[in-house]
Backbone as JSON, one array per atom type, in Angstrom:
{
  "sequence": "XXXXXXXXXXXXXXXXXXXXXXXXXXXXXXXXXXXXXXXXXXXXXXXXXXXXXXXXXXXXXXXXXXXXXXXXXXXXXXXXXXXXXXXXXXXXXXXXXXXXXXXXXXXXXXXXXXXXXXXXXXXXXXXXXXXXXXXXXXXXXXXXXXXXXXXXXXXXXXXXXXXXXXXXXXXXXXXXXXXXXXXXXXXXXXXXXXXXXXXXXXXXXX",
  "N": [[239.96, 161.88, 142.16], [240.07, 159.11, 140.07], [239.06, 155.8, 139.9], [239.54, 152.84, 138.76], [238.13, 149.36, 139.46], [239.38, 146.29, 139.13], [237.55, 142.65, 138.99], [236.79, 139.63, 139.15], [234.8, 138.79, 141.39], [231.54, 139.59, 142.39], [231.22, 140.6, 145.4], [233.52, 141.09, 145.95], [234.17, 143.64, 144.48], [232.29, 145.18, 145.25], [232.33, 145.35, 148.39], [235.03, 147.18, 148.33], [234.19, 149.14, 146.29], [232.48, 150.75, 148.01], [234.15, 150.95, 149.79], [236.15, 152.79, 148.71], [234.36, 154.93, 147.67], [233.22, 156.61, 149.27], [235.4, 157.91, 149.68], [236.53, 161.68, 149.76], [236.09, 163.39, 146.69], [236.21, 160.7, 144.91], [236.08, 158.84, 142.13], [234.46, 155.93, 141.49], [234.66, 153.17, 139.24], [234.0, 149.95, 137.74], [235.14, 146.8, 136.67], [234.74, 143.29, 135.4], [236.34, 141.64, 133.92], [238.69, 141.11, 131.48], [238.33, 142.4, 128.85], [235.95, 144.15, 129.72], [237.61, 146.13, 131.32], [239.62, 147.18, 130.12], [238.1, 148.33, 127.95], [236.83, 150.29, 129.62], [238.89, 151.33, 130.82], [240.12, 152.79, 128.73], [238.11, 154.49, 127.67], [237.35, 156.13, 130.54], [239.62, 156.68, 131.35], [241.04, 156.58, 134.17], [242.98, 157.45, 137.43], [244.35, 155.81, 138.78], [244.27, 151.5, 138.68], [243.0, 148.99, 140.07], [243.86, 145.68, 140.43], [243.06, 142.48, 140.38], [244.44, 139.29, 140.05], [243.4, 137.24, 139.22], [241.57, 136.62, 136.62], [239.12, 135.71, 134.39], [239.39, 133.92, 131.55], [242.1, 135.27, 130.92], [244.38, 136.81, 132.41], [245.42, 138.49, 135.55], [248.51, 139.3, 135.01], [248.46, 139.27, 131.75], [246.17, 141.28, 131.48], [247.9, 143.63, 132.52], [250.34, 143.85, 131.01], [248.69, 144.67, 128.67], [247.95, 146.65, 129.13], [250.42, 148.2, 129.74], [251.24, 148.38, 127.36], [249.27, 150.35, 125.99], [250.04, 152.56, 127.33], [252.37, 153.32, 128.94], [252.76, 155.21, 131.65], [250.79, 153.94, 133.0], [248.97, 153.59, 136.3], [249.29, 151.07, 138.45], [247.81, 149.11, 141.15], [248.21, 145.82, 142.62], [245.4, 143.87, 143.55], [245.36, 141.19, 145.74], [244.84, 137.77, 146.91], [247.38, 136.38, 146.8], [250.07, 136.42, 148.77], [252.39, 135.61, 148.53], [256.3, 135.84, 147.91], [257.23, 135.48, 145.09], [255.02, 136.03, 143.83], [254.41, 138.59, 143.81], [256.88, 139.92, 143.62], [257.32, 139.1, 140.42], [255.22, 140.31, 139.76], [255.69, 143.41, 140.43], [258.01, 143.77, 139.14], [256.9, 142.93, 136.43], [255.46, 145.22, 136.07], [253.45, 146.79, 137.68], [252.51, 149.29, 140.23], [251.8, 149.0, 142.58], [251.23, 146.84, 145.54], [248.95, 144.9, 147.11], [247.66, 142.45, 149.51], [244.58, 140.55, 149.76], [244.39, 140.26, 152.09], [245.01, 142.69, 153.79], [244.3, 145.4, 155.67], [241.6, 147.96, 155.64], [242.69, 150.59, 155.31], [245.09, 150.58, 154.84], [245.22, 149.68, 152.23], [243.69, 151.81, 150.98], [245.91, 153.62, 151.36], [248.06, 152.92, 149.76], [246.57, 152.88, 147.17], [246.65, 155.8, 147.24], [249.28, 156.23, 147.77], [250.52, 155.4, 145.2], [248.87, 156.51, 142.73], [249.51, 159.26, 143.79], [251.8, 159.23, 142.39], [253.99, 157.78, 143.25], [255.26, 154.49, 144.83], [253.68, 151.13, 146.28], [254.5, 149.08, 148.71], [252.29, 146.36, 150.57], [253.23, 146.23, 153.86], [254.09, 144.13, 155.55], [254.41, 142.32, 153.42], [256.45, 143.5, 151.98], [258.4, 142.86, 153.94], [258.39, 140.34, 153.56], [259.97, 140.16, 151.18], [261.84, 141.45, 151.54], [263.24, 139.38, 153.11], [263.13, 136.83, 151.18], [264.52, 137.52, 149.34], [267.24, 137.62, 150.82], [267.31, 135.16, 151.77], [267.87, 132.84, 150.25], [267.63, 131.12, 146.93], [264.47, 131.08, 145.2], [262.74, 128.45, 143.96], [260.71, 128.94, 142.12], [261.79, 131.3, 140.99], [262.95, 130.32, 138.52], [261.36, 130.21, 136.65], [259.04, 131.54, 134.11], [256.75, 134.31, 133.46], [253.76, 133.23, 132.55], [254.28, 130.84, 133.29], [254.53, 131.04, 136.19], [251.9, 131.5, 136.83], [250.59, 129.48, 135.34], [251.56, 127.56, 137.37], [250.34, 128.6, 139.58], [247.82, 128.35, 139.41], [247.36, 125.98, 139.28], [247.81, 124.88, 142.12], [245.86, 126.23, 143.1], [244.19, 124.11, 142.62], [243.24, 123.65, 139.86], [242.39, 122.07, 136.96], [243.91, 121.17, 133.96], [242.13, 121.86, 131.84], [240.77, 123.52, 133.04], [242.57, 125.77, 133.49], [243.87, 126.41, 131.35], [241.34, 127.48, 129.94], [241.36, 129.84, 132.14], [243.37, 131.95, 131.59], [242.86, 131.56, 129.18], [244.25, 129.84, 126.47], [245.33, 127.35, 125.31], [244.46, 123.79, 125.81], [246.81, 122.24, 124.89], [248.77, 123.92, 124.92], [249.23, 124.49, 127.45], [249.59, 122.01, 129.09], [252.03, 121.47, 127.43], [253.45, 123.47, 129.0], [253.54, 122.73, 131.54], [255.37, 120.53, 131.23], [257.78, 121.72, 130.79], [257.81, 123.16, 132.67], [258.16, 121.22, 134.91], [260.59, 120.08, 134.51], [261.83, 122.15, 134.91], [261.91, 122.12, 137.8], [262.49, 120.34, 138.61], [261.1, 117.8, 138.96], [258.89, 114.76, 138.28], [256.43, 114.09, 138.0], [252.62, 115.92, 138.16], [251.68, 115.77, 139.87], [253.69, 115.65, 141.7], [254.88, 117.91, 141.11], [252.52, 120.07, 141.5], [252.45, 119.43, 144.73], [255.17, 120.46, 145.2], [255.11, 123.22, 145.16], [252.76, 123.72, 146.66], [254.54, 123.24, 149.01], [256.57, 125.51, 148.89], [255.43, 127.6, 149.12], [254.51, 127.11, 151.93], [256.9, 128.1, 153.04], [256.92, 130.27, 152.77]],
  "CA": [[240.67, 160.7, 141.67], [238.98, 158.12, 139.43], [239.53, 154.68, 140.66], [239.14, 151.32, 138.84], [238.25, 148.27, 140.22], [238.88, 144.75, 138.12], [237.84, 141.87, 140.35], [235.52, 139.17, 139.05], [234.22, 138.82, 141.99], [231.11, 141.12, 142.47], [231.22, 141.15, 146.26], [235.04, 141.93, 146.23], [234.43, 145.1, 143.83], [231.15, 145.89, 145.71], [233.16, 146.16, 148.8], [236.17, 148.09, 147.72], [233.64, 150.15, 145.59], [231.99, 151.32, 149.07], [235.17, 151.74, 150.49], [236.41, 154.27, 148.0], [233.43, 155.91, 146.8], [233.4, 157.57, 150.69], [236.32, 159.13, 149.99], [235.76, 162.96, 148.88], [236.55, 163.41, 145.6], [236.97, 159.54, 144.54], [234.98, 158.32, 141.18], [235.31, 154.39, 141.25], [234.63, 152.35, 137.89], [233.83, 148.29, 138.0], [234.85, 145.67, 135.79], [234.75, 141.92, 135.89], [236.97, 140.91, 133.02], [239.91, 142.12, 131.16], [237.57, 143.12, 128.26], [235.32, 145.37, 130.46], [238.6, 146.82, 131.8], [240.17, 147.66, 128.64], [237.18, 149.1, 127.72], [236.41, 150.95, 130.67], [240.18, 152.61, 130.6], [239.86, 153.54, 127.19], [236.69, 155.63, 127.94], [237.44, 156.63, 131.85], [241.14, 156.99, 132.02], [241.48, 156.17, 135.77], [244.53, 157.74, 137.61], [244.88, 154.47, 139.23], [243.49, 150.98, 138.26], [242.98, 148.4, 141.39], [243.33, 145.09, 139.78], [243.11, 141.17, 141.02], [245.38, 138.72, 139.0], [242.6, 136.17, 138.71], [240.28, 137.33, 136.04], [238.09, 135.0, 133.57], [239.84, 134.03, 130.64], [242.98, 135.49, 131.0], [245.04, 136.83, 133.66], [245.66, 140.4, 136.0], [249.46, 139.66, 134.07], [248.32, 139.4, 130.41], [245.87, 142.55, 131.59], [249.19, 144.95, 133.02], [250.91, 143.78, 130.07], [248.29, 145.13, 127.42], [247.73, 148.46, 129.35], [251.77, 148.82, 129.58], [252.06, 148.14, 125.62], [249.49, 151.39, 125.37], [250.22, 153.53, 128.35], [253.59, 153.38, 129.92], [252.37, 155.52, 132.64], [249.69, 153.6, 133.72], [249.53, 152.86, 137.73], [248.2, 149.58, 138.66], [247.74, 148.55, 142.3], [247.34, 144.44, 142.43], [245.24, 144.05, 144.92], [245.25, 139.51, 145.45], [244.85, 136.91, 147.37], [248.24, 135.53, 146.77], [250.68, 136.98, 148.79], [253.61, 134.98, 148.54], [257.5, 136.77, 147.53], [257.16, 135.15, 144.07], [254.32, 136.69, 142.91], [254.63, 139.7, 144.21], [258.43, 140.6, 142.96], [257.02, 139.06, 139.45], [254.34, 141.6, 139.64], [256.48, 144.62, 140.78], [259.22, 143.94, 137.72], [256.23, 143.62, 135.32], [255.04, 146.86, 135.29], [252.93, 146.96, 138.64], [253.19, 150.14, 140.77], [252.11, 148.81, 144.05], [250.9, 145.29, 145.62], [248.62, 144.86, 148.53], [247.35, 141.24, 149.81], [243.22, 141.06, 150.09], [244.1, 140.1, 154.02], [245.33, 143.91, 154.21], [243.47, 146.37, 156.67], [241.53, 148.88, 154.63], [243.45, 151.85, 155.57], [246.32, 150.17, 154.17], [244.62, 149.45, 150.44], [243.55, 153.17, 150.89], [247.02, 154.34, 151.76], [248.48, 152.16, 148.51], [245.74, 153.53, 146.24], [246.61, 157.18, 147.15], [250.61, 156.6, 147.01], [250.41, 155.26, 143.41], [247.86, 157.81, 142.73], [250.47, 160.7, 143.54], [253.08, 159.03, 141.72], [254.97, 156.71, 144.24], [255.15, 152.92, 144.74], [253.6, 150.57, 147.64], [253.94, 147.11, 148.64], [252.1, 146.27, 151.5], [254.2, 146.39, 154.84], [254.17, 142.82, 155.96], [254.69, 141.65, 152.5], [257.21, 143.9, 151.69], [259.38, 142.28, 154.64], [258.96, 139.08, 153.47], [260.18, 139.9, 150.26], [263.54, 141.49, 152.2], [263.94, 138.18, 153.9], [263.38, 135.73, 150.67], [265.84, 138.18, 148.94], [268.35, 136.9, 151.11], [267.13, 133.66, 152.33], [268.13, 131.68, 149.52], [266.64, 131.36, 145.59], [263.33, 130.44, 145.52], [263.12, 127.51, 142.42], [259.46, 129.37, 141.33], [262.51, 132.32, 140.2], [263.45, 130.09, 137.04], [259.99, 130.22, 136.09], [258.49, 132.49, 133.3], [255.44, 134.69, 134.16], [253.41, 132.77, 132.26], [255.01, 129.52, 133.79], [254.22, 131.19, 137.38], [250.5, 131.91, 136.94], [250.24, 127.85, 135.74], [251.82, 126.7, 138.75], [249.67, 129.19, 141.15], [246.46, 128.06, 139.11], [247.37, 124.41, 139.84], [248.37, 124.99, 143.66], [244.28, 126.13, 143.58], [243.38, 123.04, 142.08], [242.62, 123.43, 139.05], [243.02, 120.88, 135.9], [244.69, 121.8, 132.64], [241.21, 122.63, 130.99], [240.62, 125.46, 133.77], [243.81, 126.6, 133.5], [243.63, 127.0, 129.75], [240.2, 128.62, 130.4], [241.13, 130.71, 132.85], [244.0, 132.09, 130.75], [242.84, 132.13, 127.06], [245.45, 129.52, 125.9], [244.9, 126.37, 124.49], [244.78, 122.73, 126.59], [248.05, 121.35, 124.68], [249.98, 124.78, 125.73], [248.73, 124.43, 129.41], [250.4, 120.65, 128.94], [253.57, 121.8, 127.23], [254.56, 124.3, 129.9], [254.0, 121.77, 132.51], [256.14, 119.37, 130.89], [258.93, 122.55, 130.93], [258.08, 123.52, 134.89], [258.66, 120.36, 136.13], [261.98, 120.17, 133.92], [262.65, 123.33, 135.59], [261.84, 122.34, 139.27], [263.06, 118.9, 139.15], [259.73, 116.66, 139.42], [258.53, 114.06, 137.13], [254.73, 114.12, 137.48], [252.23, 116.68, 137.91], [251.0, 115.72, 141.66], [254.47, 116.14, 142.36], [254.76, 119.9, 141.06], [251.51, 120.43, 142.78], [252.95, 119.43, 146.1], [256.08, 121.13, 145.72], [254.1, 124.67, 144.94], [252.37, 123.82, 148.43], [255.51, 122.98, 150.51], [257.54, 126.29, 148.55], [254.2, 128.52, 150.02], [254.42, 127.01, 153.06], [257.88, 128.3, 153.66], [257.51, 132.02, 152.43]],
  "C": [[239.68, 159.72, 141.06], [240.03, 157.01, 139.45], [239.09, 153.38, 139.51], [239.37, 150.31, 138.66], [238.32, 147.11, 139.12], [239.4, 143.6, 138.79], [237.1, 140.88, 139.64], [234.97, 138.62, 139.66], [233.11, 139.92, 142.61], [231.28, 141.66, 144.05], [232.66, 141.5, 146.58], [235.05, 143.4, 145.69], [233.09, 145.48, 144.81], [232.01, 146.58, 146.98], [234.01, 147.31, 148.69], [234.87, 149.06, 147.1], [233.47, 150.85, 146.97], [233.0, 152.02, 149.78], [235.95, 153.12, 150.02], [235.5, 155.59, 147.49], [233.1, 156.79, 148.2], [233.98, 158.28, 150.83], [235.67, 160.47, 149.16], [236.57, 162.85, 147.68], [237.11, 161.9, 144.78], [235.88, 159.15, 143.65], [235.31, 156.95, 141.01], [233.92, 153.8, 140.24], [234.65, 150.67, 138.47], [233.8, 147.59, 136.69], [235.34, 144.23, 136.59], [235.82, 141.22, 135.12], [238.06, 141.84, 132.02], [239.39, 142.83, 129.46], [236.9, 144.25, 128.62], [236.35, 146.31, 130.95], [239.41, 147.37, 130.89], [239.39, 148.82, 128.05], [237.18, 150.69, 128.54], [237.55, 151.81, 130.76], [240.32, 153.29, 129.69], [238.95, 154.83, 127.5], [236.91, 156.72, 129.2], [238.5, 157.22, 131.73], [241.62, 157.44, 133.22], [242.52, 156.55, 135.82], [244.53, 156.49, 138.01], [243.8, 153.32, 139.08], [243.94, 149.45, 139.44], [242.53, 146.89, 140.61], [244.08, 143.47, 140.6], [243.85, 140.08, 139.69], [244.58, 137.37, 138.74], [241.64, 136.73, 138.45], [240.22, 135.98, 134.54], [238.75, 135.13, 132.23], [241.2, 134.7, 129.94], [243.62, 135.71, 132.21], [245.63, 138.06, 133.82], [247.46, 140.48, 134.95], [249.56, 140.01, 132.84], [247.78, 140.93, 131.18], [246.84, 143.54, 131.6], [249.93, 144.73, 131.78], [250.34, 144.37, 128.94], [247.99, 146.8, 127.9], [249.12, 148.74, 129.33], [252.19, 149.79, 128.21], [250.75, 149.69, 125.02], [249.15, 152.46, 126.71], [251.34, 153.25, 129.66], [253.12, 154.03, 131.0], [251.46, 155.05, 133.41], [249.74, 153.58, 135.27], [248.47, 152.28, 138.03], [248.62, 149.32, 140.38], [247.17, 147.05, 142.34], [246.93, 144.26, 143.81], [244.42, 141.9, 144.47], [245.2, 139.03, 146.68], [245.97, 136.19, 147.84], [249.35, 136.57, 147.62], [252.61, 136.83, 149.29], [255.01, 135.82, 147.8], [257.45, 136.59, 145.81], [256.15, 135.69, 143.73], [254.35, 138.16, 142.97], [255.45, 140.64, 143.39], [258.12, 140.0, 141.13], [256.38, 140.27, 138.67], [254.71, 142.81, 139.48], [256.96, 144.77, 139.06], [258.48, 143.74, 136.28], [255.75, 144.34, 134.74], [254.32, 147.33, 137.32], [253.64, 148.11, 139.5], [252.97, 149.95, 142.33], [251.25, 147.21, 144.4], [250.0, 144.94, 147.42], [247.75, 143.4, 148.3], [245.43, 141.49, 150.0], [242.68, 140.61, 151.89], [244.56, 141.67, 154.63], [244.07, 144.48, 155.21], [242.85, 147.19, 155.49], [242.59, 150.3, 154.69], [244.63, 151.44, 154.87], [245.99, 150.14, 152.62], [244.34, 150.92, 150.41], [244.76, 153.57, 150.64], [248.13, 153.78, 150.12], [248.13, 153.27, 147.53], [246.3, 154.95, 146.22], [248.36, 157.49, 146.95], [250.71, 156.56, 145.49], [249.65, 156.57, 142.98], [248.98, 158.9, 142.05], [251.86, 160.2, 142.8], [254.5, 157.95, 142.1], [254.87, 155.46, 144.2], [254.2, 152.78, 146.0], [253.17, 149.56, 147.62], [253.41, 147.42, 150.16], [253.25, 145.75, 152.79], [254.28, 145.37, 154.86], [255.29, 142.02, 154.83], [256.22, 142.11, 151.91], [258.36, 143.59, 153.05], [259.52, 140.58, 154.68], [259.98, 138.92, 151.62], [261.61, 140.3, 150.69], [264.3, 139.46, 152.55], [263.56, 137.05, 152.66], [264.76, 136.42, 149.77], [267.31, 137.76, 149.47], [268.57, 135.75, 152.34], [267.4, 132.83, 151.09], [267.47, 131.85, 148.34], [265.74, 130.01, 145.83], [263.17, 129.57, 144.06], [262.29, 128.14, 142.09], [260.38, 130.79, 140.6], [263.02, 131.66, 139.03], [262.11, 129.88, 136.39], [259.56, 131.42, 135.03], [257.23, 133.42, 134.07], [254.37, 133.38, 133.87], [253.19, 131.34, 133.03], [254.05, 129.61, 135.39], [252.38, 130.84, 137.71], [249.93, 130.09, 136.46], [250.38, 127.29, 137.08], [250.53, 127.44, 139.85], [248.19, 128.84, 140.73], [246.17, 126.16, 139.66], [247.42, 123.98, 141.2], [246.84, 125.63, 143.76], [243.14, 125.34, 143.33], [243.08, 122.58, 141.11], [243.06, 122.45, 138.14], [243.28, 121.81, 134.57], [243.65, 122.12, 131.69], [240.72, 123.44, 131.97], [241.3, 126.6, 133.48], [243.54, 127.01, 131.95], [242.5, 127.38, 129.46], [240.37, 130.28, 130.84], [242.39, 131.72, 132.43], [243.86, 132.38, 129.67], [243.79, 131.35, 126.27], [244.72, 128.53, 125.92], [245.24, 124.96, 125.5], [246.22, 122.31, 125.96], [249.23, 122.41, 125.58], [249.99, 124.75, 127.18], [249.77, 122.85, 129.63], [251.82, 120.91, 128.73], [254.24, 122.49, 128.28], [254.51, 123.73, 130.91], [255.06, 120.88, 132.62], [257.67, 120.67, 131.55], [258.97, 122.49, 132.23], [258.61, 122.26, 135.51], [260.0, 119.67, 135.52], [262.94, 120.81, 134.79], [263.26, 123.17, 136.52], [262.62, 121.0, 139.78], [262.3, 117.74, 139.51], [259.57, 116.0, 138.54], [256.86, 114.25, 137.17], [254.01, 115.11, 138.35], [251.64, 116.92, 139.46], [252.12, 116.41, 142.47], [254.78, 117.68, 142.77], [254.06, 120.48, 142.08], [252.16, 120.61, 144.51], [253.83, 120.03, 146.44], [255.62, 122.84, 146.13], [253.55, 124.69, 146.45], [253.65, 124.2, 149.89], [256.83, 124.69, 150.26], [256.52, 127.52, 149.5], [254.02, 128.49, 151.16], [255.66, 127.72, 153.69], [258.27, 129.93, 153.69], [256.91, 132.66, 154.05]]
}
């Protein structure tokens, strides 16, 4: 199986590298950025590609979105930080074939990696019972949100200011502004602290 990793963190791919490259028969690949990863699939063509939704200048969504548009078959495992019902079920219905949290066990990110792999799905267990219970706990307001929309709010809920965000993205400071103005249309807030805070108190409840 050829494996790869796009993290831009090096000790997150160093890990994970170690952890897979043990297995028998497992060739694992490292990029940092959705250039190197583009690249790197082009050339490699990984059965499965193990990828973090915060990457440098764009984002793990734009990424799944440009490998979709040339390889419908692809299988992507997001392997994040975030592991709230909203990003998750965003992830899933964008193309994503399985979803594990980076608080998982390894055996579990193993066990992911090797369903996708053979052709199957996998959300991580935990996660995949909170996504039963927001399913029919009520609509979550971050569901009238765009992708796009989502990945502002979850960049702002880590602090950042509207020239990170349009950094860390690839989009322009006014568009980072405009779709704020929309989200908090959406959500029902008037100013930008507010959003912020709601994003906290909606995370606190998943």
């Amino acid at each position: 199986m050829k494996l790869l990793i796009v993290d831009d963190h090096v000790v997150v791919r160093a890990g994970v590298r170690r952890l897979f490259a043990a297995l028998p028969g497992t060739t694992v690949f490292e990029a940092g950025s959705t250039h190197e990863a583009l690249s790197l699939y082009r050339s490699e063509m990984p059965d499965v590609l193990l990828l973090d939704l915060n990457l440098p200048n764009s984002s793990g969504f734009e990424l799944l979105r440009r490998l979709l548009i040339e390889n419908r078959q692809v299988k992507v495992v997001v392997l994040s930080m975030h592991a709230e019902p909203i990003y998750v079920s965003r992830t899933l219905n964008a193309g994503a074939r399985g979803y594990v949290s980076k608080t998982a066990s390894a055996d579990e990110l193993i066990a992911a990696v090797r369903e996708v792999a053979a052709g199957g799905r996998y959300v991580e267990r935990e996660i995949a019972a909170q996504l039963v219970v927001s399913q029919y706990g009520g609509v979550n307001p971050l569901e009238k949100l765009t992708t796009r929309e989502v990945d502002i709010v979850r960049l702002l809920g880590e602090g950042k200011n509207f020239v990170a965000i349009a950094s860390a993205l690839g989009i322009t400071y006014k568009t980072v502004a405009n779709a704020c103005s929309i989200i908090k249309g959406k959500l029902g807030v008037e100013r930008t602290s507010d959003l912020v805070r709601l994003t906290y108190q909606m995370q606190e409840r998943q």
